[in-house]
C-alpha positions, 0 to 999 in steps of 0.5 A, spaced: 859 217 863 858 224 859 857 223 851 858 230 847 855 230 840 857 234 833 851 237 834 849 240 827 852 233 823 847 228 828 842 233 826 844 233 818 843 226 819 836 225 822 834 230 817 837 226 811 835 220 813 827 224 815 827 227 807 829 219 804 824 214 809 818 220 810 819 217 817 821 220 823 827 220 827 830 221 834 836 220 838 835 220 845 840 219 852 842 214 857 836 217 860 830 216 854 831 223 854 830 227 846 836 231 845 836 230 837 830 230 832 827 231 825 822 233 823 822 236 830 815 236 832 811 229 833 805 227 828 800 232 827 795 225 830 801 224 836 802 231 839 794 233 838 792 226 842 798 227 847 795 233 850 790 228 854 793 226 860 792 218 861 794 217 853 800 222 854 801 218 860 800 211 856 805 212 850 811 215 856 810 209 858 811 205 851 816 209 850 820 207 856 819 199 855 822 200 848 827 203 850 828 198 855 827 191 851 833 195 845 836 195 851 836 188 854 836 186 847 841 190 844 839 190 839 833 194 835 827 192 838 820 193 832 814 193 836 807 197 836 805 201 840 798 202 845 794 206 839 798 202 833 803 205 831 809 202 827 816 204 832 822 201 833 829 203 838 836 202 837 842 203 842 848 206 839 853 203 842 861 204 845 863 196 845 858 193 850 856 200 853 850 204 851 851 211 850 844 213 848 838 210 843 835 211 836 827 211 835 824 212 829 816 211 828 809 215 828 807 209 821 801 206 820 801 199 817 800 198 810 793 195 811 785 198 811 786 204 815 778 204 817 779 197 820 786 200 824 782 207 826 775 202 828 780 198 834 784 204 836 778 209 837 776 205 842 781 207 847 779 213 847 776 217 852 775 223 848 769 228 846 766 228 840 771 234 837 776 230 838 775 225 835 773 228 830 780 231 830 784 226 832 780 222 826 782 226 821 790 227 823 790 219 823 789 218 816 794 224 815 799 218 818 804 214 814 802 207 811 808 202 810 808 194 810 811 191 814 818 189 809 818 197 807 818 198 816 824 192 817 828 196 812 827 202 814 829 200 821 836 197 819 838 203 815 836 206 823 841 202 825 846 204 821 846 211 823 847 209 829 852 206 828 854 212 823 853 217 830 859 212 834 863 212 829 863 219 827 859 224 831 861 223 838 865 228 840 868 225 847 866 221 852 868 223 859 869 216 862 868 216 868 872 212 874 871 205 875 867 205 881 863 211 878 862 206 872 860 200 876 855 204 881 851 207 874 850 200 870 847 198 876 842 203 877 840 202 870 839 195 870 838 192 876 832 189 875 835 185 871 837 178 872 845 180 874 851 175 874 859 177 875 860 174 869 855 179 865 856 185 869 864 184 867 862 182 861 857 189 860 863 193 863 869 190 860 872 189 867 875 183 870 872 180 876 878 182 880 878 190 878 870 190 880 872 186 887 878 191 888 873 198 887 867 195 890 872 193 897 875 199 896 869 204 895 864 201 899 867 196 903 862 190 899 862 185 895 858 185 887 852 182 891 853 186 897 852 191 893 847 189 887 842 188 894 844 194 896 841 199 890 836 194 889 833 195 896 834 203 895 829 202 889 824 198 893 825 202 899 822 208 893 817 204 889 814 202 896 814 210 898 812 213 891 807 208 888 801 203 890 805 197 888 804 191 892 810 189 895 811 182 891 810 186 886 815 191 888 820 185 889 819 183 882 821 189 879 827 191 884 830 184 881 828 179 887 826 173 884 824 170 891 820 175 895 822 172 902 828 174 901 827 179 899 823 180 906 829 179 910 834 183 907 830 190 906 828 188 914 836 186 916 837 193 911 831 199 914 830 195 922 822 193 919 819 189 914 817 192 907 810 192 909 810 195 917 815 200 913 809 201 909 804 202 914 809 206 918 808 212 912 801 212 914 
């Protein structure tokens, strides 16, 4: 499903709500890709300290598990980051569909910031320069208490809301099958019934048995089972994951059978399977 914006009403938005909160604002797609922000670059502290690696990589990754519990959740999901920071993500939705999120953070917490700063710089692996840089771009950081946070969240909500309603130009549905094939991809790691993938998509159990026997010539479990082991298969070929790990992540609760489907699938076991790529 393709979503098009009003492009200069989405970002008039995020620029009004910026000058009111203070608080950066982005919206994202499907993807967690940034497609709209204000201001437009990061914090000062949060572009300077992304230039290392292994912290750029860690914050990617708290990034993603927001966006990913708003959308298991759906709803908006306040946490703090791995350096401390106040964030929060809503989903914008069309019914039960995501069509992309809203995040807003980059805050401290109203609270002693040479305490905040003394538990954060431990985790950093960075020389006495950049310390001493990122130190200062710290205390440059916004301070909220935790009501001033929760309000803000809730008026991040309603743009996301606003956005729906009146910022979306078109949404290009796509066919059914289509439908069904990109929900699955997206949440397969969840714990996946009929009744919530119907629910999810707004479709009756009989139209997803009908396009799925159609288009694949399988059942919903046939073929829930069948992207999930095309993900498993990934994961085991691009990451150093054990396999009851992958299992777990691939939305298998019982790694034996998971074991048998994905040798019934490739003709090998995921572990001789691993070996073989050695």
């Amino acid at each position: 499903m393709k979503v098009l914006f009003q492009d200069s009403e989405v970002q008039r938005l995020l620029d009004d709500f910026q000058r009111l909160a203070g608080v950066r604002i982005a919206v994202f797609d499907t993807n967690f890709v940034e497609l709209y922000s204000s201001p437009r670059s990061r914090s000062n502290f949060c572009s300077f300290i992304r230039n290392n690696q292994e912290i750029n990589t860690a914050c990617k990754y708290c990034d993603q598990k927001a966006f990913r519990e708003a959308k298991i959740n759906k709803d908006t999901y306040i946490y703090n980051c791995h350096l401390g920071l106040y964030e929060a993500v809503t989903p914008i939705f069309d019914r039960n569909q995501i069509l992309g999120y809203v995040m807003i953070g980059q805050v401290l917490k109203h609270d002693s910031l040479n305490h905040q700063w003394e538990n954060l710089q431990k985790k950093f692996k960075l020389d006495e320069n950049e310390l001493a840089t990122s130190k200062k771009y710290f205390f440059e950081l916004k301070q909220m208490n935790v009501e001033e946070i929760e309000a803000v969240s809730r008026i991040m909500k309603a743009c996301a809301s606003s956005i729906w309603l009146q910022y979306i130009i078109d949404i290009e549905r796509s066919p059914v099958s289509e439908r069904i094939k990109n929900y699955l991809e997206e949440n397969y790691y969840d714990e996946l019934t009929t009744e919530k993938v119907c629910m999810d998509l707004g479709f009756s159990k009989t139209t997803i048995y009908n396009y799925l026997k159609s288009e694949f010539d399988m059942s919903l479990n046939q073929y829930i089972n069948y992207i999930r082991l095309d993900k498993a298969k990934d994961k085991i070929i691009n990451s150093k994951k054990s396999i009851s790990e992958i299992s777990d992540l691939t939305g298998f609760e019982d790694y034996n059978y998971f074991s048998r489907k994905f040798k019934e699938r490739f003709k090998m076991s995921p572990t001789k399977f691993r070996k073989s790529l050695s």
